[in-house]
N, C-alpha and C positions, 0 to 999 in steps of 0.2 A: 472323854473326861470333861465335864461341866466344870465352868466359871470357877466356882466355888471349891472343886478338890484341888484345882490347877491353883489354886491362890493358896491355898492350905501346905502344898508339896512344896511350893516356893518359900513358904516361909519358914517350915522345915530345913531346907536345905542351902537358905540364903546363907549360913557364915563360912558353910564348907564349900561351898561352889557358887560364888557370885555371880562372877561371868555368864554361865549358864542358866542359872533364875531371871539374870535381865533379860535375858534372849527368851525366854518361856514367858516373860511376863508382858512382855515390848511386842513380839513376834509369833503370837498365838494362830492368827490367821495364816500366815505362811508353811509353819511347822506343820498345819494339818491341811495343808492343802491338796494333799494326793486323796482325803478320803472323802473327798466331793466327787470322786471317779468312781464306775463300777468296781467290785471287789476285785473282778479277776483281774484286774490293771494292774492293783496294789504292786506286787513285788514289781513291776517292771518300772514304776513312776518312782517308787521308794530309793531303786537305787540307783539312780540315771547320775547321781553327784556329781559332777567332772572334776573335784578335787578330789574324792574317793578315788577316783578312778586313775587319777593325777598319781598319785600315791602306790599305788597296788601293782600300774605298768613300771613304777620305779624301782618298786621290788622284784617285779617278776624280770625286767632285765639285769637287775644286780646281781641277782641268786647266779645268774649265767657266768658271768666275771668271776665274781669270788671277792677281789680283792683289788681294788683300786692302787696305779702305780703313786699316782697323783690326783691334787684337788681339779684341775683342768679335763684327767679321764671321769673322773666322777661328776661331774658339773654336763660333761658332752651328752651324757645318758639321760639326763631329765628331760620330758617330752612338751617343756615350753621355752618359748626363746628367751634369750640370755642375752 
Protein backbone atom coordinates (compact mmCIF):
# COMPACT_ATOMS: atom_id res chain seq x y z
CA UNK A 1 0.00 0.00 0.00
CA UNK A 2 1.83 3.39 -0.98
CA UNK A 3 2.23 6.71 1.20
CA UNK A 4 -0.79 8.05 -0.17
CA UNK A 5 -3.68 5.17 0.18
CA UNK A 6 -2.34 4.52 3.78
CA UNK A 7 -2.93 8.37 4.59
CA UNK A 8 -6.30 8.41 2.48
CA UNK A 9 -7.59 4.79 4.63
CA UNK A 10 -6.46 6.75 7.85
CA UNK A 11 -8.42 9.50 7.32
CA UNK A 12 -11.40 7.54 6.36
CA UNK A 13 -11.39 5.85 9.38
CA UNK A 14 -9.88 8.20 11.87
CA UNK A 15 -13.37 9.07 13.98
CA UNK A 16 -14.37 5.39 14.08
CA UNK A 17 -11.12 3.89 15.08
CA UNK A 18 -8.49 6.32 16.46
CA UNK A 19 -6.41 4.22 18.20
CA UNK A 20 -5.72 2.22 15.25
CA UNK A 21 -5.01 5.20 12.53
CA UNK A 22 -2.31 6.33 15.10
CA UNK A 23 -0.68 3.11 15.09
CA UNK A 24 -0.92 3.06 10.97
CA UNK A 25 0.10 6.51 10.76
CA UNK A 26 3.12 6.57 13.69
CA UNK A 27 4.14 2.86 12.89
CA UNK A 28 4.01 2.15 9.20
CA UNK A 29 7.65 0.69 9.20
CA UNK A 30 7.15 -1.84 11.80
CA UNK A 31 3.63 -3.01 10.63
CA UNK A 32 5.30 -4.03 7.34
CA UNK A 33 8.13 -5.41 8.38
CA UNK A 34 7.65 -9.15 7.65
CA UNK A 35 7.33 -8.12 3.82
CA UNK A 36 11.03 -7.16 3.60
CA UNK A 37 11.46 -11.17 3.90
CA UNK A 38 10.93 -13.80 1.14
CA UNK A 39 7.23 -14.63 0.58
CA UNK A 40 7.46 -18.09 1.59
CA UNK A 41 8.31 -16.73 5.30
CA UNK A 42 5.32 -14.60 5.32
CA UNK A 43 2.82 -16.81 7.32
CA UNK A 44 5.45 -17.92 9.76
CA UNK A 45 6.94 -14.16 10.54
CA UNK A 46 3.10 -12.87 10.41
CA UNK A 47 2.13 -14.74 13.20
CA UNK A 48 5.03 -15.25 15.65
CA UNK A 49 2.82 -12.41 18.04
CA UNK A 50 3.62 -13.69 21.54
CA UNK A 51 0.58 -11.91 22.72
CA UNK A 52 -1.60 -13.70 19.99
CA UNK A 53 -0.14 -16.51 21.27
CA UNK A 54 -0.43 -15.26 24.87
CA UNK A 55 -4.15 -15.39 24.24
CA UNK A 56 -5.03 -18.49 22.13
CA UNK A 57 -2.85 -20.99 24.90
CA UNK A 58 -5.41 -19.14 27.34
CA UNK A 59 -8.01 -20.35 25.64
CA UNK A 60 -7.05 -23.62 24.57
CA UNK A 61 -6.42 -24.35 28.42
CA UNK A 62 -9.69 -22.85 29.49
CA UNK A 63 -11.90 -24.84 27.00
CA UNK A 64 -10.23 -27.87 29.23
CA UNK A 65 -11.73 -26.51 32.61
CA UNK A 66 -14.86 -25.38 31.62
CA UNK A 67 -15.49 -23.35 34.50
CA UNK A 68 -13.47 -21.62 36.92
CA UNK A 69 -14.12 -22.26 40.85
CA UNK A 70 -12.51 -19.04 41.58
CA UNK A 71 -10.76 -15.77 40.37
CA UNK A 72 -7.12 -17.40 41.90
CA UNK A 73 -7.96 -20.84 39.59
CA UNK A 74 -8.46 -18.56 36.63
CA UNK A 75 -5.46 -16.22 37.28
CA UNK A 76 -2.96 -19.83 37.90
CA UNK A 77 -3.72 -20.74 34.03
CA UNK A 78 -2.36 -17.59 32.47
CA UNK A 79 1.08 -18.56 30.96
CA UNK A 80 2.95 -15.21 32.38
CA UNK A 81 3.94 -14.56 35.96
CA UNK A 82 1.70 -12.93 38.26
Amino acid sequence: MSAARLIAFADRYVAIYPAAMKILSTDREGLTAYLRFPTEHHHRIRHSNFIERTFGETRRRAKVIGRFPGETSCISIAPWPT
